[in-house]
C-alpha positions in Angstrom: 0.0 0.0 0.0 1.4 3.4 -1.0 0.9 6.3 1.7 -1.5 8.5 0.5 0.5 11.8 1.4 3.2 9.9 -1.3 0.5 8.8 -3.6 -1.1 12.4 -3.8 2.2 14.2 -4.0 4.1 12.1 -6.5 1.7 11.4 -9.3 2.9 10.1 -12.8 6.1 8.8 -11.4 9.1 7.1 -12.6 10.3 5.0 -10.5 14.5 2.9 -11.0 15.7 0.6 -7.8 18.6 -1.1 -8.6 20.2 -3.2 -6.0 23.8 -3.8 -6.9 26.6 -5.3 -4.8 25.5 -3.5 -1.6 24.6 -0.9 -2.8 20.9 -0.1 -2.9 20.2 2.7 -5.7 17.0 4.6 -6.2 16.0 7.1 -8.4 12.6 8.8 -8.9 11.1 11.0 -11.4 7.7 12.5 -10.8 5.4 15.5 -11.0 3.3 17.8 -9.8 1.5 20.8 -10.3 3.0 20.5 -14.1 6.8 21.0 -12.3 9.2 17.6 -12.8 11.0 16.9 -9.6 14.1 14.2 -9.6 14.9 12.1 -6.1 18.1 10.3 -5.8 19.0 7.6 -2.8 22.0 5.5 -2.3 22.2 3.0 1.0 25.6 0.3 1.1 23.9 -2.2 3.1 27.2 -3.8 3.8 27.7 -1.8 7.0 24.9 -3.0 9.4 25.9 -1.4 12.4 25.1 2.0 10.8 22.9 2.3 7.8 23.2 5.7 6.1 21.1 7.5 3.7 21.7 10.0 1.4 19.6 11.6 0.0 20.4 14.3 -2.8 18.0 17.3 -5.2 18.4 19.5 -7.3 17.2 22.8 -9.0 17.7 24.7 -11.9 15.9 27.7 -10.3 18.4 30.4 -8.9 18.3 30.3 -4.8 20.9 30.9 -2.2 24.0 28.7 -2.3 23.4 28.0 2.0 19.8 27.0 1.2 20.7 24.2 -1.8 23.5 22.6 0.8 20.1 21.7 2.8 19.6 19.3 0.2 22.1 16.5 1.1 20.8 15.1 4.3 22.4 12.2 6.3 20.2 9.7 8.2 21.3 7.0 10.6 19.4 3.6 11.5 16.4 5.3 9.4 13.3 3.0 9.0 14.0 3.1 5.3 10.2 3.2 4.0 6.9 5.0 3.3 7.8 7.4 6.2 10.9 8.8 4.3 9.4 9.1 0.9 6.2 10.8 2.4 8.3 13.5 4.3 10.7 14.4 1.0 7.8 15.5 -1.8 8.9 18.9 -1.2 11.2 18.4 -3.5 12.6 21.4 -6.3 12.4 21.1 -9.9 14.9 19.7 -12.2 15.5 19.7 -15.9 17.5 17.7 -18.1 18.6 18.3 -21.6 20.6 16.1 -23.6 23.2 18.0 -25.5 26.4 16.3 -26.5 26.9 15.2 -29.5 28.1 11.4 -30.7 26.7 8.0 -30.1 27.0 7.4 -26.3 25.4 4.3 -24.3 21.8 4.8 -22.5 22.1 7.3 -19.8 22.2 5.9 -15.7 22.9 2.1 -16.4 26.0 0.5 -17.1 27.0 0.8 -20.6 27.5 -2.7 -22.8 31.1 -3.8 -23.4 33.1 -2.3 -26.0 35.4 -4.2 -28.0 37.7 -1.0 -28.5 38.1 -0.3 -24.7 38.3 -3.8 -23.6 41.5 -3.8 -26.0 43.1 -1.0 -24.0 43.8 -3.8 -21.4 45.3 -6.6 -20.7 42.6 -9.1 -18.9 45.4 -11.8 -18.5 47.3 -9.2 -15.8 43.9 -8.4 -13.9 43.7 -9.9 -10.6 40.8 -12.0 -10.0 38.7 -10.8 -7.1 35.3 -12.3 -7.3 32.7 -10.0 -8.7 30.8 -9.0 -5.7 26.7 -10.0 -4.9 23.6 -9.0 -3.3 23.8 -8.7 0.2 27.0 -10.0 0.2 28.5 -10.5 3.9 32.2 -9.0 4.5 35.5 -11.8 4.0 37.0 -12.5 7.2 40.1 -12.5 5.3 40.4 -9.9 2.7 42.8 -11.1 0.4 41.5 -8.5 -2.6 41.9 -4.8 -0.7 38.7 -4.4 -0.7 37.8 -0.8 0.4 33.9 -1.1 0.7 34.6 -4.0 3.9 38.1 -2.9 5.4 38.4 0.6 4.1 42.0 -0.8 2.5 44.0 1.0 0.3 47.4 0.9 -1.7 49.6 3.6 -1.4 51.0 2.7 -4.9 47.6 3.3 -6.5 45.2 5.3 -4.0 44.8 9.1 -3.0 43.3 9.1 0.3 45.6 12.3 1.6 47.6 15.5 1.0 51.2 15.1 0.9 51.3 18.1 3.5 49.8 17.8 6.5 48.0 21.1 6.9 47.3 20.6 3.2 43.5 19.2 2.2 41.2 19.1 -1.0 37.7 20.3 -1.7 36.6 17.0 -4.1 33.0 17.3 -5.3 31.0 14.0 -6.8 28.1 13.1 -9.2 27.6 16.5 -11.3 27.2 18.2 -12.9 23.5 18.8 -13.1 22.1 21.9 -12.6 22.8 22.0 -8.8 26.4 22.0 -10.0 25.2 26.0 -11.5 25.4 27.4 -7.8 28.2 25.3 -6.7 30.4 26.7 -9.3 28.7 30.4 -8.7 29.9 30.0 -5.0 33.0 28.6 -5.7 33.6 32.1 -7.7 32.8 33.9 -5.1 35.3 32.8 -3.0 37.8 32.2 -5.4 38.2 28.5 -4.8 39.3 25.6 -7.3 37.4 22.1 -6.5 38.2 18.7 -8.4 34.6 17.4 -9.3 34.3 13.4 -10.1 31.4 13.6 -13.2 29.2 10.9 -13.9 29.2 10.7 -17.5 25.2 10.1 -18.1 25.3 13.6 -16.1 28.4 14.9 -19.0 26.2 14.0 -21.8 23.1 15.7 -20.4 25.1 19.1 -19.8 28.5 19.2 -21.3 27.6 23.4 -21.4 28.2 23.2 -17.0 30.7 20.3 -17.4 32.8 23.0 -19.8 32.2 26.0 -17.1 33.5 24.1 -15.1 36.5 23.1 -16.5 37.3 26.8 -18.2 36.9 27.8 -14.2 39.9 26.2 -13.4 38.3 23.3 -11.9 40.1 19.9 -12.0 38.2 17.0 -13.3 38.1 13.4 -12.6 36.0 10.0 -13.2 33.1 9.0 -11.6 31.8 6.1 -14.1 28.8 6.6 -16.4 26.3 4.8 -14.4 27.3 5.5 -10.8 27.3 1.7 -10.5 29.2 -0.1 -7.9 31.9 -1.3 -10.1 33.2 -4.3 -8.1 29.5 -5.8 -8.8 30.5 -5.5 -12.7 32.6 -7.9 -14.9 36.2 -6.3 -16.4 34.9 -5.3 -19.9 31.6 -3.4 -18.2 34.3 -1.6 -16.0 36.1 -0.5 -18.6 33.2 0.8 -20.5 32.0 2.6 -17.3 35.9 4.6 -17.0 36.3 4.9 -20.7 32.9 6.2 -21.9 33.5 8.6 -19.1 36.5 9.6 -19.9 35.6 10.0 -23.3 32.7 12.3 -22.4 34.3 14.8 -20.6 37.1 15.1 -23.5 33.9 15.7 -25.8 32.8 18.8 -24.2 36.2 20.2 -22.9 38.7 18.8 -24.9 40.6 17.9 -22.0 41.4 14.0 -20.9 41.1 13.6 -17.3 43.7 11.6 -15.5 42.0 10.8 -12.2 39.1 8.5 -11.3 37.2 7.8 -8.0 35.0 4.7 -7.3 30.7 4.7 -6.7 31.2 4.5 -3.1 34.2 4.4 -2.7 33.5 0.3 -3.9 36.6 -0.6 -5.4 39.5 -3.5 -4.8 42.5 -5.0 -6.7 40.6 -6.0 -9.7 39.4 -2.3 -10.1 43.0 -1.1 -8.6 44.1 -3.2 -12.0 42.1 -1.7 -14.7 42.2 1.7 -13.5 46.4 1.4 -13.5 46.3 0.1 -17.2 44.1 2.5 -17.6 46.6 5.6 -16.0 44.0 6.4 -13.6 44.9 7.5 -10.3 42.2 6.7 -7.9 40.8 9.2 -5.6 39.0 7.3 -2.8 36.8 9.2 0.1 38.9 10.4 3.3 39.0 8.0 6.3 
């Protein structure tokens, strides 16, 4: 049964759950009052002991920089239900225009092999950590570094600090959208250069933000095309995920980006492998 404060607010909806790995991915589309409003929800149920929920909108219409940070909420040991979707129809109204030009794969899901990128590697030197499933409990021995159960990393491969101590980096993920607008209005303000990790289903919808971005003096790295948990995905779909990305932000910036981070930070040797052949450093979240 749907709550009816849900069922009236979000009529005519579209509705994408994906559970992948442990990672539970939701996205909604619906409207109201002839205004389109988008809902995005990512939960890693791998961590039990502290289920987190974030929860992320956007708007094209201009509004104070303080106010749109309200948007990303965190909540812990949430009853993850009707209670949380009929609290968040308030949401603000998004638009999407696809504008790049060239054949590119279907926008949020993970794009089919391709014979061209898969040649860009050598499978034969790819370690071979298990793909990862549903639900999947944590290794008691984790032979494969993997980050999404033991937070490990390799020095040789991963960015998890500055080199100075007093040093530290403003890294922003998932853009752009038109959110990203009043980020990179703020960011002028104060005269501050971030690295923002694209998602390149969000490139190909608005290569014109991914380009202000870039002429800004913003740094920009890979965040896969499908936001897809990419130790849940077999080599040649991983590929396709860094390469189409890559591809798409060289499309609308002429500019090839040399830096990738994970979905979630969900990444072990078998991704550290790829992305190296690839010459992708990896950017993984501070622990």
């Amino acid at each position: 049964m749907i709550h009816k404060s849900f069922e009236n607010c979000c009529q005519s909806n579209n509705l994408l759950i994906n559970l992948i790995g442990n990672i539970l991915h939701i996205q909604i589309q619906f409207n109201n009052n002839k205004k389109t409003y988008g809902l995005c929800i990512t939960v890693n149920l791998i961590h039990s002991t502290e289920d987190t929920v974030s929860i992320m909108m956007s708007n094209k219409q201009p509004s104070p920089f303080s106010r749109r940070l309200k948007s990303m909420i965190i909540m812990k040991h949430v009853n993850f239900g009707l209670f949380l979707f009929s609290t968040l129809c308030m949401l603000l109204p998004t638009s999407i225009i696809a504008v790049l030009p060239g054949t590119w794969p279907p926008v949020n899901a993970p794009p089919p092999a391709n014979a061209a990128y898969t040649k860009l590697v050598d499978i034969s030197k790819i370690r071979n950590a298990p793909l990862t499933k549903t639900n999947a409990t944590c290794a008691a021995t984790d032979t494969y570094c993997y980050w999404t159960c033991s937070l490990c990393t390799r020095n040789a491969t991963d960015v998890i600090t500055c080199p100075n101590k007093l040093d530290w980096g403003l890294t922003l993920d998932d853009g752009p959208t038109s959110f990203t607008t009043a980020v990179l209005d703020y960011l002028d303000t104060q005269n501050v250069k971030v690295t923002f990790f694209v998602i390149g289903s969000n490139v190909y919808q608005n290569p014109d933000i991914l380009l202000r971005a870039f002429k800004a003096g913003h740094q920009i790295g890979v965040h896969t095309w499908s936001h897809t948990a990419l130790t849940s995905q077999s080599n040649e779909v991983v590929i396709a995920e860094l390469k189409y990305t890559a591809d798409a932000i060289r499309a609308a910036t002429n500019f090839t980006p040399k830096y990738m981070r994970p979905p979630f930070g969900d990444y072990d040797d078998r991704i550290r492998d790829i992305s190296t052949q690839l010459e992708y450093w990896s950017h993984l979240p501070s622990t």
